[in-house]
C-alpha positions in Angstrom: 107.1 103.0 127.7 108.5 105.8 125.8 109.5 105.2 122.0 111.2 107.5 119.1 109.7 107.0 115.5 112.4 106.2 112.8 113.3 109.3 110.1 112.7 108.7 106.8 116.4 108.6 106.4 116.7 106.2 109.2 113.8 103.8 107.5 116.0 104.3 103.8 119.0 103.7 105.4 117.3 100.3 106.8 116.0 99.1 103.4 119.1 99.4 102.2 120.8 96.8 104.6 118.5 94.4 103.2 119.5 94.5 99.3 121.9 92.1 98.7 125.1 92.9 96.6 124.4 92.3 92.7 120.8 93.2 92.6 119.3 94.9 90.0 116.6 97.4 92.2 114.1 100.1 91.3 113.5 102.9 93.9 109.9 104.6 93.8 109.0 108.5 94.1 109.5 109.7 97.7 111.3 108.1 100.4 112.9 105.1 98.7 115.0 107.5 96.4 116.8 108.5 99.4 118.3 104.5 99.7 120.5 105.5 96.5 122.6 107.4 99.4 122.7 104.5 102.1 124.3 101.6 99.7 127.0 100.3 101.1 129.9 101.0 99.0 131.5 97.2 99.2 127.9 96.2 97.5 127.1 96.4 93.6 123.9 97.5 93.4 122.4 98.3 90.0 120.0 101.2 90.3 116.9 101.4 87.9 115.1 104.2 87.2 111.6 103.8 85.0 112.3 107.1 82.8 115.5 105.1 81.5 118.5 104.9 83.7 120.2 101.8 84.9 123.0 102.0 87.2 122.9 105.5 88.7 124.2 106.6 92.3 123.1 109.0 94.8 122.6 112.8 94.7 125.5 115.0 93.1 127.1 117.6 95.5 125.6 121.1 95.2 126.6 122.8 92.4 127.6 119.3 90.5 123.8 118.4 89.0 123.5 118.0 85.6 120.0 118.5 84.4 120.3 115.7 82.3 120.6 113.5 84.5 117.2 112.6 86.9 115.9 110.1 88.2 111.7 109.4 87.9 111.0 111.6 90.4 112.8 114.5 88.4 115.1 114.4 91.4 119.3 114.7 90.9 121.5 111.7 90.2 125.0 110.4 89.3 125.7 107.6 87.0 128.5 105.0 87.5 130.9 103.9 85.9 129.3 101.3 83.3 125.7 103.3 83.6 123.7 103.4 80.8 120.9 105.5 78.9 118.1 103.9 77.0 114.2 104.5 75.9 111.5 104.2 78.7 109.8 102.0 76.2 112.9 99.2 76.8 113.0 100.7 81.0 109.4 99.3 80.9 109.8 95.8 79.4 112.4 95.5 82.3 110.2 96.4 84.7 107.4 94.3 83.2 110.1 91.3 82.0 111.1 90.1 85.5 114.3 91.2 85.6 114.2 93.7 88.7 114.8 91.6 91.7 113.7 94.5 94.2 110.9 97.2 93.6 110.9 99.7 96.7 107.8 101.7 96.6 105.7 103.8 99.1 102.2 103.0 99.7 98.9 104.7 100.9 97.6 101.5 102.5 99.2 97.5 102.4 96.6 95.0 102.9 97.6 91.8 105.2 97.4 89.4 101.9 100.1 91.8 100.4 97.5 94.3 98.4 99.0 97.1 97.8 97.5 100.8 97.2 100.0 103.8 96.4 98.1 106.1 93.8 95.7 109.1 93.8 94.9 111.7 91.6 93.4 115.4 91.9 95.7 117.0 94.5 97.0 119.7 92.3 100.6 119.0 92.6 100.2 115.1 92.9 101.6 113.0 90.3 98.8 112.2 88.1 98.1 109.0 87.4 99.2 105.3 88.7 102.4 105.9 86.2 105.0 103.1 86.7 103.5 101.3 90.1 101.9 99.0 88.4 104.3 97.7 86.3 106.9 97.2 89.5 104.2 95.6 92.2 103.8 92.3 89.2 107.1 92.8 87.8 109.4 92.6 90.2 110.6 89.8 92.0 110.5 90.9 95.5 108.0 94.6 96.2 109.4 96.3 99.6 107.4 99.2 101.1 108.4 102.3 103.1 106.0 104.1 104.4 104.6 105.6 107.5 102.9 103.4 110.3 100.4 105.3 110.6 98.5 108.6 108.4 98.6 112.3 109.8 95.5 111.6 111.2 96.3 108.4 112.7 94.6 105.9 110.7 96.5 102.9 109.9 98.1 102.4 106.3 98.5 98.9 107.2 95.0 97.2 106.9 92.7 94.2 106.9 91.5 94.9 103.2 92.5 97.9 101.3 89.8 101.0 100.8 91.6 102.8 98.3 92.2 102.1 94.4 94.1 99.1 93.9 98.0 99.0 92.8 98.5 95.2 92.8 97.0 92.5 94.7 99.4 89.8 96.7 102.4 91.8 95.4 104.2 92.6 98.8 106.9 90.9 100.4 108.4 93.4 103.2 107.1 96.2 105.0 109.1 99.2 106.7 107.6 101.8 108.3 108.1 104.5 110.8 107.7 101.7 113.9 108.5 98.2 112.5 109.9 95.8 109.9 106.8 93.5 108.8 107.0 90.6 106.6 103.9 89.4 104.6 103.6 86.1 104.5 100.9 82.7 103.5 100.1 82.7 107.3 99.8 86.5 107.7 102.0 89.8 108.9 104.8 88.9 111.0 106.5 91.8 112.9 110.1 91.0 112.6 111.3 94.2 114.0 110.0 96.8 115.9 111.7 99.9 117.4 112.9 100.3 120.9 110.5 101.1 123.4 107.3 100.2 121.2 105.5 97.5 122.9 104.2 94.6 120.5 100.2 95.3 121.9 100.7 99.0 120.9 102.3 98.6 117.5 98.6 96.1 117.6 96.8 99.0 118.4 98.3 101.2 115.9 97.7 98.5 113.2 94.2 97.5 111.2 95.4 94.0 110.8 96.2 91.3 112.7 99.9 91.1 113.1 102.3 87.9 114.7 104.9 89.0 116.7 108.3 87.2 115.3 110.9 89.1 117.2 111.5 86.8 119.8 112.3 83.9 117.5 115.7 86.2 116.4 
C-alpha cells in the first residue's frame, strides 16, 4: 500500500494538539519552533524560550520583526500580552527547577528505554555544543520528540540502544515522526498512531527497535 510522509508542518501542527491549555512548554531548535504557529488560539499556552523569554507567540508578519525579540534559535517571535524578559541565568533554573511541563526537542536517535541523543559538533554551521538539551531532557516534566522516521540515508533514528553521544537517559515520553506517533513506555514503544497507508510490519521494518502496535485498542 501506498502512503504520504507527514511535513514538518504537519508533524508541528500534531504536537501541538497534544499540549494541554495552561502548560508552561519549551520548544527546541528546528522543527518544534514551528508549533508556536499551530496553538490553538482558545488554549493558553505559555511559551519558554532558554535565552529568556516566557510567553512569546508565533512569527511576526514580514516586515513586523523586531530584532530584539528571538527565540533560542535566533529565529523571529512575538510576545503576548503578560510576556516577560529575564536573565538566561533565571530561564535555566526553570528549565532545571521543574517547572516546564513539556520540552519538545528533535533528536538524532531515541532509544526504546527513552535515551535520547540530539547533539553533534564539527559541522561548520552546526550549533556547537549540547547547549540547553540537557537541561530540558531531566528538567522537564514530560520530553516529546519530533523528528524524522528515518535518516537521509535510511537508517533508523529510533533504535535498540543509542550509538551517538548521549542527551539524557530514560527522559522520553512521546515520539512524533514523519510516519507515527510512539509512546515510550515501562513495557516498551507503543505505536499509537501511524499514517494512512503505512502498514504496522513496514513502519517494523523501518524501525531498529521493537515496537507494539496500539492502534487498534483506540
Amino acid at each position: 500500500m501506498s502512503y504520504n510522509k507527514l511535513t514538518r508542518d504537519q508533524i508541528a501542527e500534531r504536537v501541538a494538539q497534544d499540549i494541554p491549555d495552561g502548560a508552561y512548554v519549551n520548544l527546541g531548535i528546528g522543527l518544534p519552533t514551528k508549533i508556536a504557529s499551530y496553538l490553538p488560539s482558545d488554549k493558553d499556552v505559555f511559551l519558554h524560550s532558554e535565552n529568556g523569554l516566557l510567553a512569546f507567540g508565533p512569527p511576526p508578519e514580514k516586515g513586523q520583526e523586531d530584532p530584539e525579540l528571538i527565540n533560542a534559535g535566533k529565529e523571529f517571535v512575538t510576545m503576548l500580552t503578560g510576556g516577560a524578559f529575564f536573565h538566561h541565568g533565571d530561564s535555566f533554573a526553570m528549565m532545571r527547577g521543574g517547572h516546564l511541563d513539556i520540552a519538545v526537542l528533535g533528536a538524532f536517535q531515541v532509544a526504546e528505554n527513552g535515551d535520547l541523543a540530539n547533539w553533534h559538533t564539527g559541522a561548520p554551521d552546526a550549533i556547537p555544543a549540547v547547549g540547553g538539551a540537557m537541561d530540558l531532557a531531566v528538567g522537564a516534566k514530560k520530553v516529546f520528540i519530533t523528528t524524522d522516521h528515518v535518516t537521509k540515508k535510511g537508517e533508523p533514528k529510533i533504535v535498540a540502544e543509542l550509538s551517538y553521544p548521549v542527551t539524557g537517559k530514560n527522559c522520553v515520553d512521546r515520539i512524533y515522526t514523519d510516519l507515527c506517533v510512539i509512546d515510550v513506555t515501562a513495557d516498551g514503544l507503543k505505536v499509537i498512531e501511524k499514517v494512512d497507508g503505512l502498514s504496522f510490519e513496514e513502519l517494523q521494518s523501518l524501525t531498529g527497535a521493537k515496537l507494539t502496535d496500539a492502534t487498534t485498542a483506540q
